[in-house]
KOLKOLRO-230323 format. One record per residue (C-alpha): residue in three letters; x, y, z. Coordinates in Angstrom, 3 decimals. Example, Ala and Ser with C-alpha at 12.3 -4.5 7.8 and 13.67 -1.06 7.14 Angstrom:
% residues 2
<node 'Ala' <12.300 -4.500 7.800>>,
<node 'Ser' <13.670 -1.060 7.140>>,
END
This chain:
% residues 389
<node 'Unk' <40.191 210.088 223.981>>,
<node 'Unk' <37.569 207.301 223.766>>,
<node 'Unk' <37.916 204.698 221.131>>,
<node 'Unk' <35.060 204.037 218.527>>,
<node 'Unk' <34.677 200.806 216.838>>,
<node 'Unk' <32.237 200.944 213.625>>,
<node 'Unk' <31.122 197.334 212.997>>,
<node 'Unk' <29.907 197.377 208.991>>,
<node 'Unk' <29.131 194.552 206.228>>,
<node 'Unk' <28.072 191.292 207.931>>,
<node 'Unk' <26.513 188.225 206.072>>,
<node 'Unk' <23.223 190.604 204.940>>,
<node 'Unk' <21.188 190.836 202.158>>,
<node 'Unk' <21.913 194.807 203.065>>,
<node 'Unk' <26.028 194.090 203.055>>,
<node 'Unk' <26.394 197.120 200.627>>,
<node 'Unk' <23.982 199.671 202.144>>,
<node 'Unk' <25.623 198.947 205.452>>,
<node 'Unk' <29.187 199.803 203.848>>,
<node 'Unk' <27.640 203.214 203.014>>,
<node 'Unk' <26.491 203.871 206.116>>,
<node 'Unk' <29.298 203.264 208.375>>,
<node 'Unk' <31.853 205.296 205.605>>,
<node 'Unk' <29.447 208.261 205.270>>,
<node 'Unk' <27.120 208.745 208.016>>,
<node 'Unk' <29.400 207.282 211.013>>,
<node 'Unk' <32.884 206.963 210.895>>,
<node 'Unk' <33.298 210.662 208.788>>,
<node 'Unk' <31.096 212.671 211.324>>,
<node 'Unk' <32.905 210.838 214.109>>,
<node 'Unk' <36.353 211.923 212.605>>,
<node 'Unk' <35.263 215.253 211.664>>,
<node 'Unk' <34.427 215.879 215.862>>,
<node 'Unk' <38.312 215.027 216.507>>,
<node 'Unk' <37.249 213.616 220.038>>,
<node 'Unk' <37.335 210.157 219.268>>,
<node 'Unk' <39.736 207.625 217.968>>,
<node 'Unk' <37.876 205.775 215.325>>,
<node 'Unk' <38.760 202.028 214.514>>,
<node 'Unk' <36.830 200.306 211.225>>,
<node 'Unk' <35.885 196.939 211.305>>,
<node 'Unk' <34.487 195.144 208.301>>,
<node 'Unk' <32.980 191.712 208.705>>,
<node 'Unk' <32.977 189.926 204.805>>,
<node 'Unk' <30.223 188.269 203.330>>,
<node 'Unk' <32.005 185.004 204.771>>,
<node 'Unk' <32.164 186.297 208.339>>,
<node 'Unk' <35.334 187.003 209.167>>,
<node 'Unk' <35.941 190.357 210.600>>,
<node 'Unk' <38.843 192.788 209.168>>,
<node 'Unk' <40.163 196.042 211.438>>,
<node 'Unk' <42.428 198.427 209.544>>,
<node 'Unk' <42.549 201.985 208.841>>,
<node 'Unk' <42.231 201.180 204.355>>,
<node 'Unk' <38.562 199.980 205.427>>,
<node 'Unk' <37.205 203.482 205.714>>,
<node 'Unk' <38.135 204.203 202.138>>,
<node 'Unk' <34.817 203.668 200.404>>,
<node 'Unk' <37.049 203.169 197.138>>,
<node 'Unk' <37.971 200.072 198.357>>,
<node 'Unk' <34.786 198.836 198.053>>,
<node 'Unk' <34.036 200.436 195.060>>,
<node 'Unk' <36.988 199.418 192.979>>,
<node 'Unk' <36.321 195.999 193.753>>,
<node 'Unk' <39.719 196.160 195.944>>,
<node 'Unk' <38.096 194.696 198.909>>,
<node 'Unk' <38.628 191.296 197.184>>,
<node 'Unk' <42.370 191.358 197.459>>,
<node 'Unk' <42.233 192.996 200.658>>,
<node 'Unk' <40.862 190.160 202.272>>,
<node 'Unk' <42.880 187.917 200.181>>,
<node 'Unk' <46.063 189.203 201.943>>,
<node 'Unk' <44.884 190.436 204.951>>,
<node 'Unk' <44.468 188.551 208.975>>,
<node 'Unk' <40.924 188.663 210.258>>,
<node 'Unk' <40.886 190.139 213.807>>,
<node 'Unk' <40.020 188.457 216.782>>,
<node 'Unk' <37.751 189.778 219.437>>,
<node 'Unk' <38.516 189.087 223.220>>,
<node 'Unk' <35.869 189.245 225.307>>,
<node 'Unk' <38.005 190.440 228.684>>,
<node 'Unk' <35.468 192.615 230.717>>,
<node 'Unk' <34.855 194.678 227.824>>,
<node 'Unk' <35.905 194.141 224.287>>,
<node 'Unk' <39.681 194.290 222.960>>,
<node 'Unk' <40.340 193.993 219.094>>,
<node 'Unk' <43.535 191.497 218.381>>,
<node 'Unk' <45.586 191.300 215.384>>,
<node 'Unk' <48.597 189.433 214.530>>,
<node 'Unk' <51.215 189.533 211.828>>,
<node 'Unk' <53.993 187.705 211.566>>,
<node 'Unk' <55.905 188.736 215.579>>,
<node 'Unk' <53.453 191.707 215.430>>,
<node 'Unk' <50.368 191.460 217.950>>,
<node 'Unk' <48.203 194.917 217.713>>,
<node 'Unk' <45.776 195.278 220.771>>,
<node 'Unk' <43.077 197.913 220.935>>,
<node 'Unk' <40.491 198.323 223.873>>,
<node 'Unk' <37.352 199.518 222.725>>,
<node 'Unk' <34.832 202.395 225.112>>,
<node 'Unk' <31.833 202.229 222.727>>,
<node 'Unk' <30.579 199.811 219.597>>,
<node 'Unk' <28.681 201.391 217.504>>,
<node 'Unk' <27.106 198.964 215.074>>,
<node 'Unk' <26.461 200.309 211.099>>,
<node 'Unk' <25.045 196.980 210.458>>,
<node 'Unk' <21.685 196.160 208.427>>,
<node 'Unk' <19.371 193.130 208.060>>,
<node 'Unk' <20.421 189.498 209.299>>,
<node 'Unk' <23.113 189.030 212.283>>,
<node 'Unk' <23.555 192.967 212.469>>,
<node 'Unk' <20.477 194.980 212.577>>,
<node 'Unk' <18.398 191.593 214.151>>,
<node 'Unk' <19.599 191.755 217.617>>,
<node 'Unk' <22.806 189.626 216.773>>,
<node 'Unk' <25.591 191.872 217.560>>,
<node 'Unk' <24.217 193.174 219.995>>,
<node 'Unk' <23.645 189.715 222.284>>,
<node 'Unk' <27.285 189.667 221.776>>,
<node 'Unk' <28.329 192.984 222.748>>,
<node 'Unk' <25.958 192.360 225.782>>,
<node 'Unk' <27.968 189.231 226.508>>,
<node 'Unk' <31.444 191.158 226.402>>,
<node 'Unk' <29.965 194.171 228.063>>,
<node 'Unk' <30.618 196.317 226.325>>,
<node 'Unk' <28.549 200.040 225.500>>,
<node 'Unk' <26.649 199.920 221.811>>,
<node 'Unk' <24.986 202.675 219.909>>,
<node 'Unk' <21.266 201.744 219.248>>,
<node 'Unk' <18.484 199.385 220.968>>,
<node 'Unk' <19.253 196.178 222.769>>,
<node 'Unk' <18.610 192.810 221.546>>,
<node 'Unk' <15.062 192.280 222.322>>,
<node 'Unk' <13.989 195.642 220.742>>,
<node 'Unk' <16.162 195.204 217.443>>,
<node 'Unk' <14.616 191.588 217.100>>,
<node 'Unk' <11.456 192.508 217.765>>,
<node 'Unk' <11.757 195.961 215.644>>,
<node 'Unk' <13.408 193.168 212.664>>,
<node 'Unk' <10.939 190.600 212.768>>,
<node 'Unk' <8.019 192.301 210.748>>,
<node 'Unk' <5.005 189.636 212.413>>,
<node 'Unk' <6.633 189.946 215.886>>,
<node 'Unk' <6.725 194.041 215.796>>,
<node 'Unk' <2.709 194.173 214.688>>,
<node 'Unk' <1.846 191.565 217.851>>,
<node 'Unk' <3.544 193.859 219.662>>,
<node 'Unk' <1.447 197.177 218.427>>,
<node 'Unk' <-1.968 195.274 218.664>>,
<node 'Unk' <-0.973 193.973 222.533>>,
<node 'Unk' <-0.426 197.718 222.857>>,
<node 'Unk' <-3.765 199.249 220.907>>,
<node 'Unk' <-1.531 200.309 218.472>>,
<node 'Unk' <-3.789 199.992 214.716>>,
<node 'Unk' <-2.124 198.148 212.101>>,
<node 'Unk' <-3.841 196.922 209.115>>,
<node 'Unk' <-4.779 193.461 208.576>>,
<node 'Unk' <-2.357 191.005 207.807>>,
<node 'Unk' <-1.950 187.166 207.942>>,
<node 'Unk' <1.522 184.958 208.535>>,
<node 'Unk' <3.094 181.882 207.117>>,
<node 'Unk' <6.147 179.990 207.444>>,
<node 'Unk' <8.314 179.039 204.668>>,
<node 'Unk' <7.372 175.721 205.180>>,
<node 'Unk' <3.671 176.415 205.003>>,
<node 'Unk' <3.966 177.556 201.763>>,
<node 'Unk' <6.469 174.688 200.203>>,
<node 'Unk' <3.814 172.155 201.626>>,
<node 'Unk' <0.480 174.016 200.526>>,
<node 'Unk' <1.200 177.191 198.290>>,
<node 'Unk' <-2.297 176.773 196.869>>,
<node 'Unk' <-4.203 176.519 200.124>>,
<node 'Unk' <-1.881 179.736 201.458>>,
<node 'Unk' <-3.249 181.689 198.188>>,
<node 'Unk' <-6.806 180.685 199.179>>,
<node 'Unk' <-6.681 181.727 202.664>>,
<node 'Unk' <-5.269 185.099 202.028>>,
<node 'Unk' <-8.170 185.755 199.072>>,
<node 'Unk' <-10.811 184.780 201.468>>,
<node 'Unk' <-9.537 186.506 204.425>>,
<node 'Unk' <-7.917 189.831 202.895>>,
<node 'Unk' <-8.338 192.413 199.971>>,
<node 'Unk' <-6.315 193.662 197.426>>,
<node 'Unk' <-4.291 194.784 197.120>>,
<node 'Unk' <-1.982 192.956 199.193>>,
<node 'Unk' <1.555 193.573 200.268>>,
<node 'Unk' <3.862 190.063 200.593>>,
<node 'Unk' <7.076 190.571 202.864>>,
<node 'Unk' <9.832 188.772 204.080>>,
<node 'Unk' <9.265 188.694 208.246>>,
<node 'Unk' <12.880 189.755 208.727>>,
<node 'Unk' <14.527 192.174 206.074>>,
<node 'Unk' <15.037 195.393 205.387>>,
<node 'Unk' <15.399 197.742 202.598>>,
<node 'Unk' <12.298 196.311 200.686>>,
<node 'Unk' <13.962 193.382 199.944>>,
<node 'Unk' <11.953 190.898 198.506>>,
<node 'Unk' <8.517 193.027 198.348>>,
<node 'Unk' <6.002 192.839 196.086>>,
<node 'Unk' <2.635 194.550 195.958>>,
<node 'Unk' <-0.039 192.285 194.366>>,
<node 'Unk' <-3.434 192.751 192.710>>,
<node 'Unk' <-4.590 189.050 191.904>>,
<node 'Unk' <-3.668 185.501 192.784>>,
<node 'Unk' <-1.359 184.964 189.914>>,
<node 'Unk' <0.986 187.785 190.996>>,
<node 'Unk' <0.093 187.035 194.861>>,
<node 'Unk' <1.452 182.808 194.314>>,
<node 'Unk' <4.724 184.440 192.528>>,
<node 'Unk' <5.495 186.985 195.969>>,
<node 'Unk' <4.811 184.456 198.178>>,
<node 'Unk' <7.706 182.239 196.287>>,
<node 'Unk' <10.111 185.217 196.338>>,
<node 'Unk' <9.467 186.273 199.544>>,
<node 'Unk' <10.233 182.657 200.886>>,
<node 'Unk' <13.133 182.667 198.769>>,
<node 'Unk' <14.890 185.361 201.474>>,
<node 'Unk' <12.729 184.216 204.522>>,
<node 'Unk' <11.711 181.463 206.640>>,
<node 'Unk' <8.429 183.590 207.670>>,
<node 'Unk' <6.193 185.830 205.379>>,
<node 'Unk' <3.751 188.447 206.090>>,
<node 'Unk' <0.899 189.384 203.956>>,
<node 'Unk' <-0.674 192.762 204.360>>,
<node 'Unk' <-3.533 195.140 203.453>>,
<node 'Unk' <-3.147 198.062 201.398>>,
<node 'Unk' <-4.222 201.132 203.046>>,
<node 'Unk' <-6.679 203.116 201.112>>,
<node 'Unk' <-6.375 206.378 200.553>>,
<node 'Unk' <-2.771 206.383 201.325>>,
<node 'Unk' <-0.303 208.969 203.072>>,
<node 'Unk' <2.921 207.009 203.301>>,
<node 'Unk' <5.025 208.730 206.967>>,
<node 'Unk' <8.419 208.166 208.057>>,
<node 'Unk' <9.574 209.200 212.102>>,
<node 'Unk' <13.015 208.993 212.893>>,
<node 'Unk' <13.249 209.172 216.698>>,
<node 'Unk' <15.932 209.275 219.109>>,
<node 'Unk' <16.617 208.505 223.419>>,
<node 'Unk' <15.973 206.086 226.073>>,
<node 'Unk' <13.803 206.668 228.252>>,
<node 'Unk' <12.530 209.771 227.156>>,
<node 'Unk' <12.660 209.806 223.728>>,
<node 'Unk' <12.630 212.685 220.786>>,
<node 'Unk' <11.156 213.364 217.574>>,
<node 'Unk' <13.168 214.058 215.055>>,
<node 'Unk' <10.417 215.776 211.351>>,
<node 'Unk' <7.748 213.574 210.113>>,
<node 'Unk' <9.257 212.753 206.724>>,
<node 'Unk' <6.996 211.811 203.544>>,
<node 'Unk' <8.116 210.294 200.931>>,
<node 'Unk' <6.844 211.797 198.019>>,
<node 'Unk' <5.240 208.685 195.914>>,
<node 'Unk' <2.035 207.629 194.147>>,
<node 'Unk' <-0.466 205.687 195.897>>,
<node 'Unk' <0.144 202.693 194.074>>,
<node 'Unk' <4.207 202.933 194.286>>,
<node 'Unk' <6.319 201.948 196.727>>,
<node 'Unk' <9.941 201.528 197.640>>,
<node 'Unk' <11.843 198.398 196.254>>,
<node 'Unk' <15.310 197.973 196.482>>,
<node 'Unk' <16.071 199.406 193.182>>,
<node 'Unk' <14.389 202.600 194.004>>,
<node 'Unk' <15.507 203.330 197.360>>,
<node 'Unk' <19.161 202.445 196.445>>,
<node 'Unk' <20.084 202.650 192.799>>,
<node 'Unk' <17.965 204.748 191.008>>,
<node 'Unk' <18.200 208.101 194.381>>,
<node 'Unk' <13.828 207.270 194.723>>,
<node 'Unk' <13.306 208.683 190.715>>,
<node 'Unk' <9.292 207.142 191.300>>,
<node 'Unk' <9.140 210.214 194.095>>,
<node 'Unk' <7.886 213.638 192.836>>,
<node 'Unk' <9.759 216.733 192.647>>,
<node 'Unk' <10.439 219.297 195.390>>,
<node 'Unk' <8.210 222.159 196.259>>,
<node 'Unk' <8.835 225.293 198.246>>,
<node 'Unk' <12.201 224.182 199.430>>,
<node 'Unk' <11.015 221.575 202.237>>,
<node 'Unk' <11.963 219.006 201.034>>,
<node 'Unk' <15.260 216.516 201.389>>,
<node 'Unk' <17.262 214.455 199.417>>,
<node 'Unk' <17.510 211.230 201.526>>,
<node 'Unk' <18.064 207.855 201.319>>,
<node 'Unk' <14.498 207.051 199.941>>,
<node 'Unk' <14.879 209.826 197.350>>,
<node 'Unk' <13.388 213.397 197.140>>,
<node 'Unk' <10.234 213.331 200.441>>,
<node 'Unk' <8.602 215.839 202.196>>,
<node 'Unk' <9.983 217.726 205.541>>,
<node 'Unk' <8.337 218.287 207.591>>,
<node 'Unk' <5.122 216.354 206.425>>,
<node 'Unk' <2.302 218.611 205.524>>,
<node 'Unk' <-0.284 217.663 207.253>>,
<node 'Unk' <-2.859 219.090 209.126>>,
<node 'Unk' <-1.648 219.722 212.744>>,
<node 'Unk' <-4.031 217.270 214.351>>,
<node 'Unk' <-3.029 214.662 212.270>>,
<node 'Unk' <0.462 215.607 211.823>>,
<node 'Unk' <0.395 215.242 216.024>>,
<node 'Unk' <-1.290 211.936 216.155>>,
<node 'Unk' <1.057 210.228 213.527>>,
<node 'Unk' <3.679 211.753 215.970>>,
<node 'Unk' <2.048 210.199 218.900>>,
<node 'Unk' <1.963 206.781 217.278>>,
<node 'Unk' <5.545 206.272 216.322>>,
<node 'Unk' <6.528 207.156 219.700>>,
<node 'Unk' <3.985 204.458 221.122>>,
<node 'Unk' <5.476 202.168 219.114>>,
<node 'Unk' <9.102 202.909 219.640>>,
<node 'Unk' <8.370 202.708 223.456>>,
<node 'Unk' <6.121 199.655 223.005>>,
<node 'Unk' <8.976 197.561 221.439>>,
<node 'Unk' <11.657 198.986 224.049>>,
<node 'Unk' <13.874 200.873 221.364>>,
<node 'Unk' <16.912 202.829 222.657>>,
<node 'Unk' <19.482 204.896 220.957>>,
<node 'Unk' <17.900 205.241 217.715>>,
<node 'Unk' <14.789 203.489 215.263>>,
<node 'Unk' <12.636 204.732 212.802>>,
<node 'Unk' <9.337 204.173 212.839>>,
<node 'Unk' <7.384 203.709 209.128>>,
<node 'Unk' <3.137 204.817 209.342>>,
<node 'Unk' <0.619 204.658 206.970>>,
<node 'Unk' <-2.227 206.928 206.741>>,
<node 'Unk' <-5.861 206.882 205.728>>,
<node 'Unk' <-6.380 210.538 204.755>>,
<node 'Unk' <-9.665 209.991 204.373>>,
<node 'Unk' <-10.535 208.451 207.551>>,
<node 'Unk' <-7.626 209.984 209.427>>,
<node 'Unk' <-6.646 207.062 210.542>>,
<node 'Unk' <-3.172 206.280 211.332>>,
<node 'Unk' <-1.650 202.828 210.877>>,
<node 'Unk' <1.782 201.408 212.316>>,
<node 'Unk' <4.029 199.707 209.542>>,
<node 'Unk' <7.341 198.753 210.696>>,
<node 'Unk' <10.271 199.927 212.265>>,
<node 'Unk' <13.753 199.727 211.231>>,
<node 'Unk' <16.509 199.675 214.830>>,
<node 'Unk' <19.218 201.509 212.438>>,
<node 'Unk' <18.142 203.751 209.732>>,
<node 'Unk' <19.910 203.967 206.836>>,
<node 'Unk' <22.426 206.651 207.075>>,
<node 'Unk' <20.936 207.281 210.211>>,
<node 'Unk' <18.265 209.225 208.728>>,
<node 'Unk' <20.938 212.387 209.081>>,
<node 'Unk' <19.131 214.313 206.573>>,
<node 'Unk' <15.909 214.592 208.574>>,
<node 'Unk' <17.706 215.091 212.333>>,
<node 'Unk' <19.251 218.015 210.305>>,
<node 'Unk' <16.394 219.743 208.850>>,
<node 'Unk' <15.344 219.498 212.938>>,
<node 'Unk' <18.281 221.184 213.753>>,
<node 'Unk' <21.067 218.276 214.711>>,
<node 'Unk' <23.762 218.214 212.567>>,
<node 'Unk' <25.326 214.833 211.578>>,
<node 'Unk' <28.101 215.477 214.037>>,
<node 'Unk' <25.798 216.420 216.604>>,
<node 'Unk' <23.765 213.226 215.936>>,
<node 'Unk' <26.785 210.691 216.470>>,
<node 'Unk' <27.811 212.110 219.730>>,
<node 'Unk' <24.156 212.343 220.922>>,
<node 'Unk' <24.162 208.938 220.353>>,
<node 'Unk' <27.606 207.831 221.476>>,
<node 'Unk' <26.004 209.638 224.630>>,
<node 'Unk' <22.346 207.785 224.880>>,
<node 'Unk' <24.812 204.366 224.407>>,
<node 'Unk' <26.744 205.218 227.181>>,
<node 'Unk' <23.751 206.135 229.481>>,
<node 'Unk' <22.226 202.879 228.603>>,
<node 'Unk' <25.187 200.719 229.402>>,
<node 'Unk' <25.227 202.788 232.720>>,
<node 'Unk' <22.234 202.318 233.491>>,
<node 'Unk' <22.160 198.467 232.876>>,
<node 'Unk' <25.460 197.757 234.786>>,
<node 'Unk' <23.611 199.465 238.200>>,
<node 'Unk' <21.156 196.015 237.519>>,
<node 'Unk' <22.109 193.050 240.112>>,
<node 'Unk' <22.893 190.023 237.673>>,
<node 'Unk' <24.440 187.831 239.587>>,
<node 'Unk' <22.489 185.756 242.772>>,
<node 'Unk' <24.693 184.648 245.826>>,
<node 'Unk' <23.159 181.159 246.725>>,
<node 'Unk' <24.654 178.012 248.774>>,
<node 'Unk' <23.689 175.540 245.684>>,
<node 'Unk' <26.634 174.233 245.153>>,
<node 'Unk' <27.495 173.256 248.144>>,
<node 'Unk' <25.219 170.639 247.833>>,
<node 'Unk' <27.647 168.628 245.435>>,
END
């Protein structure tokens, strides 16, 4: 029986949204297969990592309990031994546990950014989801559309500025943007997720106030166009080398709404519209639209594009790739990607047929390809350098 180790939490913006995610759509589909033997580890908002079988109890979390947890409990240690081994003492008590496959449930900073991973590279160890240059890429918001233009893949206009540009000149950043763009405008932090710290703007007054919140979360801001005409698409995809589809998803919204924190998260996406004809899907974004209706030539181009993208930025494992659409002009615009879904997008793999336990093996499976794959690679040169000294 291979052993699982669900790495949640982490010093994120996204701490909470990543608890849900490893309780609900990892470690209970994992359990439910019975062919795996399932170890949680939390890292706390301070860093230090916790392994114990009380951390997949979401009341924990919810009762506020996880505050005396840690306050009694000894962090675990990680050795790095050919392959990763969790270590815990207590007391005369030393607990050892080798670990097959990592499979990270983290979001936003040092999880979802390429982190982890770089570490689980170092140890050697196999990891659910793409390696560290697609995750940072995929995380970094400016990086990702440099990417897609290198690649002739559209993305609407958009200008970048570090934090530091705007402490210095905040005025001259505002007058740059007005001259160069139109609004509306959307203001982003470069590197989080879950619409953290985004604000859509329709004048300078509102545009000065998002660039100071977005730099309040970011050391480098985005500013984008507003498509016109707007069809907002979601693609979850899945693979390596040859990777699937899973439905185009809409999210059923207004043209001038879109999803903040608060929506997405705490209020189950109440600015979406109702259902209609049974399609739809109650996901993590709220009621949307599955699969998009579209018309077929469209709906196959939007297609087309995520997978571009998710190829162009070297995903693996898993990503989902956000689109925008002109329906209008038809055209089809890339607007992020995001290297671990939230909740693993479950609810759209299984309106294309994978269930959620299907979907955690499948990708237990692509993780363990990968990490075969990449150990067949020569990284190591024999040379007489030394011998020099």
């Amino acid at each position: 029986m291979e052993t699982i180790a669900v790495i949640f939490g982490g010093r994120s913006a996204e701490h909470d949204v990543s608890i849900v995610t490893a309780l609900s759509s990892v470690i209970k589909p994992l359990e439910l297969t019975r062919k795996y033997k399932v170890e949680a580890i939390y890292i706390a908002k301070d860093g230090a990592w916790y392994w114990d079988e009380k951390l997949k109890d979401i009341k924990l979390f919810t009762s506020g309990g996880i505050k005396d947890f840690i306050a009694k409990a000894q962090p675990v240690s990680v050795q790095i031994d050919g392959g990763m081994t969790l270590l815990k003492t207590g007391g005369l008590r030393k607990q050892l546990q080798k670990i097959d496959v990592v499979f990270p449930a983290m979001h936003g900073t040092y999880g979802e950014d390429g982190a982890l991973m770089g570490l689980l590279d170092m140890a050697g160890v196999a990891y659910v989801g793409c390696g560290v240059s697609a995750a940072a890429a995929a995380m970094d918001k400016v990086l990702a559309k440099q990417l897609a233009v290198a690649n002739d893949i559209p993305v609407s206009n958009f200008l970048t500025f570090t934090k530091a540009d705007l402490s210095r000149e905040l005025s001259q950043a505002v007058k740059s943007i007005t001259v160069s763009l139109k609004y509306p405008l959307f203001v982003k932090p470069a590197h989080l997720g879950s619409s953290i710290g985004i604000s859509r703007v329709t004048n300078d007054t509102e545009l000065k106030n998002a660039l100071e919140v977005a730099a309040h979360y970011d050391d480098r801001i985005i500013v984008e166009e507003a498509v016109n005409n707007l069809i907002e698409v979601t693609l979850p995809i899945m693979g390596n080398d040859d990777p699937q589809p899973a439905l185009l998803e809409r999210p059923m919204t207004q043209a001038e709404d879109f999803f903040d924190f608060e929506t997405k998260y705490m209020q189950g996406g109440k600015k979406g519209g109702s259902g209609k004809g049974g399609k739809g899907a109650e996901g993590p974004q709220g009621y949307s639209q599955i699969p998009a209706e579209l018309p077929k030539g469209l709906y196959e181009e939007a297609e087309a594009v995520g997978l571009r993208v998710y190829k162009a930025l070297g995903c693996s494992g898993t990503a989902r790739v956000d689109l925008l659409i002109d329906s209008k002009t038809k055209k089809v615009y890339f607007n992020e990607v995001n290297p671990l879904p939230g909740g693993l997008y479950a609810h759209n793999w299984a309106k294309a047929g994978v269930s959620g336990i299907d979907l955690v093996q499948k990708l237990i499976a692509l993780a363990e390809e990968r990490h075969t794959n990449r150990q067949a690679l020569a990284t190591t040169f024999s040379t007489n350098y030394l011998q020099q000294f």
